[in-house]
Every structure is written in C-alpha cells, then in structure tokens.
C-alpha positions, 0 to 999 in steps of 0.5 A: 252253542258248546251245549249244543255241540256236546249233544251231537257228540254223545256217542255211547257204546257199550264195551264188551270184553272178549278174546280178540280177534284180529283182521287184515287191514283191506277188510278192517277198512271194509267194515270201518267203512259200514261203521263209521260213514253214517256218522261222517255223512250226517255231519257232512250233510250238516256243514252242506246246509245253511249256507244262502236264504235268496238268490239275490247276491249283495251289492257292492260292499253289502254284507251280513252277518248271520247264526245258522242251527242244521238240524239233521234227523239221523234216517232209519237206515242209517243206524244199521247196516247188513254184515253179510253184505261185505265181503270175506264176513258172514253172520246169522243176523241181518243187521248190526248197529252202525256208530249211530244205531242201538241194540246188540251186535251181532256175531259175525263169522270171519275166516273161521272166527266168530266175532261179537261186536259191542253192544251198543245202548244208546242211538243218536236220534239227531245231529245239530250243527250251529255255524257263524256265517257271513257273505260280501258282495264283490263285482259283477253281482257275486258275493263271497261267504264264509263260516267258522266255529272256533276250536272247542273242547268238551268234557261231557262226562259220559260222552267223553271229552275231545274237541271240534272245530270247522270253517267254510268258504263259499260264492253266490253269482247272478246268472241272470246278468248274462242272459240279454233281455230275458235276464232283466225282465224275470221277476226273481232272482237266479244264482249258481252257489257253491261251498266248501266245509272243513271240520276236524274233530277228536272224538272217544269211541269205546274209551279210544280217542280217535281224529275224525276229519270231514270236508263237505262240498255242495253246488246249487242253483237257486231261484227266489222272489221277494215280495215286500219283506218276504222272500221265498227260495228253494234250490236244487243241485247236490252235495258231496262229503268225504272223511278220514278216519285217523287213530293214533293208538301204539295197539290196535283198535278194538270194536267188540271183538274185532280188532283192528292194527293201529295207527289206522288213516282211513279214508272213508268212501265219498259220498255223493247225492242230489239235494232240493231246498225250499225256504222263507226269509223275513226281514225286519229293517236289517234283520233277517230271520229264515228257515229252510228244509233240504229234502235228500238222503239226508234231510236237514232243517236250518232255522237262522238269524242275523243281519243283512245290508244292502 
C-alpha cells in the first residue's frame, strides 16, 4: 500500500527560471483553478468508488471487512487545458499541461506580459486509490460503512516527500422494505447508498510544499441478484468533489513564470457528475472477491477482497 500511494503522488515538474511575473489574486484563483482540479477531481473521483459490491445490507450485527484498490485512468482531456479560454489571458497555443499532463507550457500574454509557464516532463498516466473499508448491519435493513487509511508519510526521492491520509463514513438502506407486496415479491435486492470521503495531503509541487484537502460525496441507487455465490450489481446516481488548495509559503508561489502572492486558501470549483457502476462479486464461505467498473467522467476500476458475515 505505502508503495502504491508514493506512485499517485509522483508528481514531476520541471522547473523553469524566469523573471517573475506577478497576478491578482481573482485571476491567480482563475488559472490555479485549470491547473490543479484535474488532480483533485481524479482523486476524488477515487475516494467516491468502492464503497458497496450488492444491494443487499447486512443483517442485524452483520459485518465485513474489506481491502479496496480504485484505479482511475487519468482521461486525455485532463491533462491540458485551454489559456485562452480564461478570462484577462491570451496566448498563441491552444493548449498547456495541467498539473497531470506533459510537454512545454505555453506563453501566455497577461496585462501586457508574457508569461512562460514550466515545462513539465513527465504525465500522470494513473491514480490508485487503496482503502480499509467495513460495513454493520443496524435496523430496518440499513447498514452503516466506514473507511480509513492511516496518516502516511513519504519520501520518494524524486516525488518528493509529504504525507497523506482519509477517512469516510457511509450507508446502505433497503428500499424494497417499504413498497407493500411488490417489495417482497422482486427477486433482487434495492438500495439507496450514499457516502462522504475526506482526505488531506502535503504535497511538493515545483519544490513548493503545498496542502491539497479534498471531500468527495456520492449517492446511488443500486440494484443486485445474487444466484448461488454470484452476485452481479450495477448502479446509478452521481458523485461530487470539492477541494481547497492551501499554500503556507511567507512569498509567493511560483509556476514558470507566473507568480502567485502567498499564503494562498483557494477553494477550487465543485465538481459535480452523473455516474453508472456495474460489478461481480464471488463468495467463497465468508470471503468475497469482486470488481466493478464506473462509467462517468472519470471512470475508475475497483478490484477487492475481504470477508462478509451474514
């Protein structure tokens, strides 16, 4: 697992030396916002997944016990973004890396400036996302969830060195239940399912430390049958991440050219899009091994395993 989450980190970019430029704090929160929601968006998108493999809640008392690995590859147009698209810039490229993406920035013109932003070597192709998750069944078929990774801290050499950490709180509740006479005669299990994520992080970005603190939501509705020890699932509704980008420096935050006065609490836009899941779980006496796919804006592939009673 450290391994694991040392790889999503390893955020490389170039530095480039430059006179400095420095921007308004409107438009500084304008282009951070380009630049850096690709990266918060992905993980949230990560931290949304993995979270139920049937419909069916447990029994009163009933728990499990599960390892959890969302993988989210990183989508193309993700990794660049438009200048010219954001207001008070200009430049003659239409496209520059965001924090994810690879290549030469481009040189964008603002208030009369040109402006080189870094050049940036190596892309993020991928983000995985490991979790410890768990679930108890309660009352009236409900079932509440958690999931946690302890504060780890890193030093990877050339990603840098920070330290992570999340935790989550969810539910599952039957709604058949409450449909008279239908509810009992459906052979498959209904639920509303809904989660919350929050995971905070120090990170290096262009040999800045910098705190990046995401919280991701998601609400679904999801359907399952299980038949000897299969159970397929699959489920729709939708996620929502928002983050806040903090720098502590006494300066300014640099990116090329571009500089940025600190300390900087930027609150980056919410993100907000429909999602659809389907999945397969296998159980063998009390373990459970399943994988699932989510098909949205950012797809992600969760693979699990753990132990479920009753």
């Amino acid at each position: 697992m450290p391994r694991i989450i040392t790889i999503i980190l390893a955020i490389i970019i170039c530095k480039s030396s430059y006179a400095q430029v420095s921007i308004s704090n409107k438009d500084a929160n304008i282009f951070l916002s380009q630049y850096i929601n690709p990266l918060s968006s992905s993980i949230g998108a990560t931290l949304n997944n993995g979270w139920y493999n049937t419909a069916k809640p447990h029994k009163l008392a009933g728990f499990d016990l599960s390892l959890s690995l969302n993988t989210l590859i990183i989508p193309k147009n993700k990794k660049s973004f438009n200048p010219n698209d954001l207001e008070n810039f200009s430049s003659t490229s239409s496209e520059t890396p965001t924090i994810l993406g690879k290549g030469d920035g481009a040189i964008i013109t603002y208030q009369g400036n040109d402006i080189k932003l870094p050049n940036q070597n190596n892309a993020i192709y991928a983000l995985a996302m490991p979790t410890i998750n768990t679930g108890i069944g309660i009352i009236k078929k409900t079932e509440i969830n958690a999931r946690y990774m302890p504060t780890y801290n890193f030093n990877a050499g050339f990603a840098g060195k920070g330290e992570i950490s999340l935790w989550g709180i969810g539910f599952k509740h039957d709604i058949l239940q409450w449909i008279p006479v239908i509810g009992n005669t459906i052979p498959l299990s209904l639920s509303i399912q809904g989660a919350y994520s929050s995971l905070n992080s120090k990170l290096t970005i262009l040999n800045q430390d910098v705190d990046l603190n995401i919280h991701a939501y998601n609400i679904n509705l999801i359907a399952s049958r299980k038949i000897l020890m299969l159970t397929g699932f699959a489920g729709v509704g939708f996620n929502s991440t928002e983050s806040t980008f903090i720098t502590n420096l006494s300066q300014e935050f640099n990116l090329g050219e571009l500089s940025i006065i600190s300390p900087i609490e930027l609150v980056l836009e919410r993100e907000t899009y429909f999602r659809a899941n389907v999945g397969l779980r296998f159980n063998i006496a009390v373990l459970a091994l399943q994988a699932n796919y989510t098909i949205s804006e950012y797809p992600v592939l969760t693979i699990g395993a753990g132990v479920s009673i009753r």
